[in-house]
N, C-alpha and C positions, 0 to 999 in steps of 0.2 A: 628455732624450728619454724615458728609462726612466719617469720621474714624469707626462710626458703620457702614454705608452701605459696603462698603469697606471690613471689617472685614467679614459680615455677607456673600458677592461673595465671599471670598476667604474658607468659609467654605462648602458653597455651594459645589463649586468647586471636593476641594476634598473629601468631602461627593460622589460624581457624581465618583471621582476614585476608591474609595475606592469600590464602585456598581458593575461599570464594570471590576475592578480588579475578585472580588469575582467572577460575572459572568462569565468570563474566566476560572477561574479557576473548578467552576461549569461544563462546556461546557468540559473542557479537561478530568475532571474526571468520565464522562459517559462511556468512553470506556474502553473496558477492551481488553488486548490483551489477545490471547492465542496461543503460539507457537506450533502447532501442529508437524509440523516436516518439515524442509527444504523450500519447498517455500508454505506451506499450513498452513496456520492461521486462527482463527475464530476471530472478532471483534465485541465484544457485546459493541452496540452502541445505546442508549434511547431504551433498552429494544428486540430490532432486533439481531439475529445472521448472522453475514455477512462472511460467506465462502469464502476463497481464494485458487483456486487450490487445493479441496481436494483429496489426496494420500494415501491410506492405510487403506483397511476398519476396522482392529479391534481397530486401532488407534482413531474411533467416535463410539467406543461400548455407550461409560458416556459422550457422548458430546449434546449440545441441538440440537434440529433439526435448519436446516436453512432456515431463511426467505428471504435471497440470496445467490446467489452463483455466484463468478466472477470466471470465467478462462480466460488464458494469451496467452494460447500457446496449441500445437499439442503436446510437447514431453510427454512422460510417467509420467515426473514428474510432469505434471502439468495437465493432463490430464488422467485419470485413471478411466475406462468405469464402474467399478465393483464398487468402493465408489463413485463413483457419483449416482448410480442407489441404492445403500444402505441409503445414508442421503437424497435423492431428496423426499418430499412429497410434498402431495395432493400442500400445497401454496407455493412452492417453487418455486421462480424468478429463470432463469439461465441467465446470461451474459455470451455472448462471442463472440470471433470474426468469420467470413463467414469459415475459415478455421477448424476451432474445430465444427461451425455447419453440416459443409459438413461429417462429419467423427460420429456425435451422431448419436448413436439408434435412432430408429424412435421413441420409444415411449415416449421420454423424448423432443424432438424436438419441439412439441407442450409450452413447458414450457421456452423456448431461448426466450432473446430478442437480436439480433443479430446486435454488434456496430460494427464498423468501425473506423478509426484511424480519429478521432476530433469530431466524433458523440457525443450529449450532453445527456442524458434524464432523465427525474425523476420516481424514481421506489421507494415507499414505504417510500416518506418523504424524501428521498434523491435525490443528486442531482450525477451521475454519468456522467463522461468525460474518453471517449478511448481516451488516451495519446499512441505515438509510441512507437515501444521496437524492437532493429535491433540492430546490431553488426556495427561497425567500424574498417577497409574504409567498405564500402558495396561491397557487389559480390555476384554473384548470387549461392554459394559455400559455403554461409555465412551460422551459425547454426540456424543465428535470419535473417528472409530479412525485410525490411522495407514496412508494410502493413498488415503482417501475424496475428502477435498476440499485443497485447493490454494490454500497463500499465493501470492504472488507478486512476482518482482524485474521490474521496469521498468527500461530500460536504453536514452539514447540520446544521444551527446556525452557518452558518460562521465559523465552523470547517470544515479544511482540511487537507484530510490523501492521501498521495499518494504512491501508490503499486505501484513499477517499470516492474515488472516481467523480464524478461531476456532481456538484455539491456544491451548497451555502453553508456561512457558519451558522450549522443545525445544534439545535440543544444534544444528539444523538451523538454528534462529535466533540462537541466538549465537556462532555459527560464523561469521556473514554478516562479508563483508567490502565497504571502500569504500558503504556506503549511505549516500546525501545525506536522504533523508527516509523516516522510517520510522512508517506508520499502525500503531498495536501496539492491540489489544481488549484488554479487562479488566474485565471482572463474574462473577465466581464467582457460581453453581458453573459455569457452559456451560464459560468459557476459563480467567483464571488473575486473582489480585487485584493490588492494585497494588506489593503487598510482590516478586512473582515476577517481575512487568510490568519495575519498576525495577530489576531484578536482572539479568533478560534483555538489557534494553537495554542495562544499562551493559554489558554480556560483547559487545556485537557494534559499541556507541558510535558511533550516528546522528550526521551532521549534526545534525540537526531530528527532534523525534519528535511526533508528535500521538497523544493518548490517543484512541481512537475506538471505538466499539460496546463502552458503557459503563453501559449500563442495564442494572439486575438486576431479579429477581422483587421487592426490598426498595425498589429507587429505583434511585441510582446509585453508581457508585464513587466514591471520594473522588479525583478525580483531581488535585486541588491538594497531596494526600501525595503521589501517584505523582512529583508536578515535588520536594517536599521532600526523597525520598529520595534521587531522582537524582540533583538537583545538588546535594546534600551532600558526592557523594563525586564527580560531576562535574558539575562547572560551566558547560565547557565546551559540553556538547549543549545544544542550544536545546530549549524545551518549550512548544509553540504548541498552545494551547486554542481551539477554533473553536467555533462552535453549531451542535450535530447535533439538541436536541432541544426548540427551544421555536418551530418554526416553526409559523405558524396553520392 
């Protein structure tokens, strides 16, 4: 009797893994990336379109509308007055930080919910955290200062995706814990190269990392080193290469 009860927890068991494997796997396949161009991606996530720094109005002629929209930062590339005012409708969420609100049209200003670096909040089923994004050493000279603009955690079913935006490897990012997927930039001089990129990641160790907003003033970053460094010393993280920049 001991040998069938026994038998029957151990199927239990993994009957119970077999669940939450599936589940997981369930949870990761909701989202869909879509490389828009450089540091601008949409994340279609349980049905939601979640914009990140969109740039380039004819480039969202065929894209869905969005039901949010994160900005990082003031520069051009991440911030662009003309497609922002082209895909913003009637329910569009805006996030961003005090610096990009000071600088919005007034008529979209209404539609900001305006975080701060560790502000937490939930908008739309999700759970969003302003993570820091600054340059190293810091100086007040620096292209990123520390306070300006705003990485970000995504957060829902215990999936987490986090958007670094223009960033050094900060102690804030390798700090990060539990992230299923993680967009990291890398083109010196603006962010950090891929020697630092690979360094950061392994201290906070993604799920998934996708090397993104990787064009320099020279070309690009060598992002096929950044996957060699990584998984020399782990293997384990996945290193998923999308196409951010040969769209027509």
């Amino acid at each position: 009797m001991k040998k069938i009860i026994s038998f029957a927890i151990i199927i239990l068991v993994i009957g119970f893994l077999i669940i939450r494997t599936k589940k997981n796997e369930n949870i990761m396949s909701t989202i869909n990336v879509d490389p828009v161009s450089h540091a601008s991606m949409i994340l279609n996530w349980d049905g939601k379109n979640l914009y990140t720094d969109p740039v380039g109005v004819d480039l969202y002629a065929s894209k869905p509308a969005p039901d949010m929209v994160l900005l990082t930062d003031i520069h051009g590339d991440h911030f662009d007055v003309d497609t922002l005012k082209k895909v913003t409708k009637d329910n569009t969420i805006i996030v961003a930080p005090r610096a990009v609100l000071d600088i919005m049209p007034e008529e979209l200003k209404p539609k900001v919910r305006m975080m701060s670096n560790a502000d937490i909040t939930s908008l739309l089923g999700f759970s969003v955290e302003a993570i820091p994004m600054y340059n190293l050493p810091e100086s007040d000279k620096s292209f990123h200062i520390k306070g300006r603009g705003n990485g970000y955690v995504i957060e829902k079913d215990s999936m987490r995706v986090y958007i670094s935006g223009d960033t050094s490897g900060i102690p804030e990012m390798k700090n990060l814990k539990n992230i299923d997927m993680a967009f990291v930039a890398m083109n010196l001089p603006y962010t950090m190269g891929v020697e630092e990129a690979a360094d950061a990641t392994l201290a906070f160790k993604p799920k998934k990392v996708y090397p993104y907003h990787y064009r320099t003033p020279d070309g690009f970053s060598d992002v096929a080193r950044f996957k060699e460094l990584l998984n020399a010393k782990d293997p384990a993280i996945e290193v998923i290469q999308l196409d951010w920049y040969t769209k027509p």
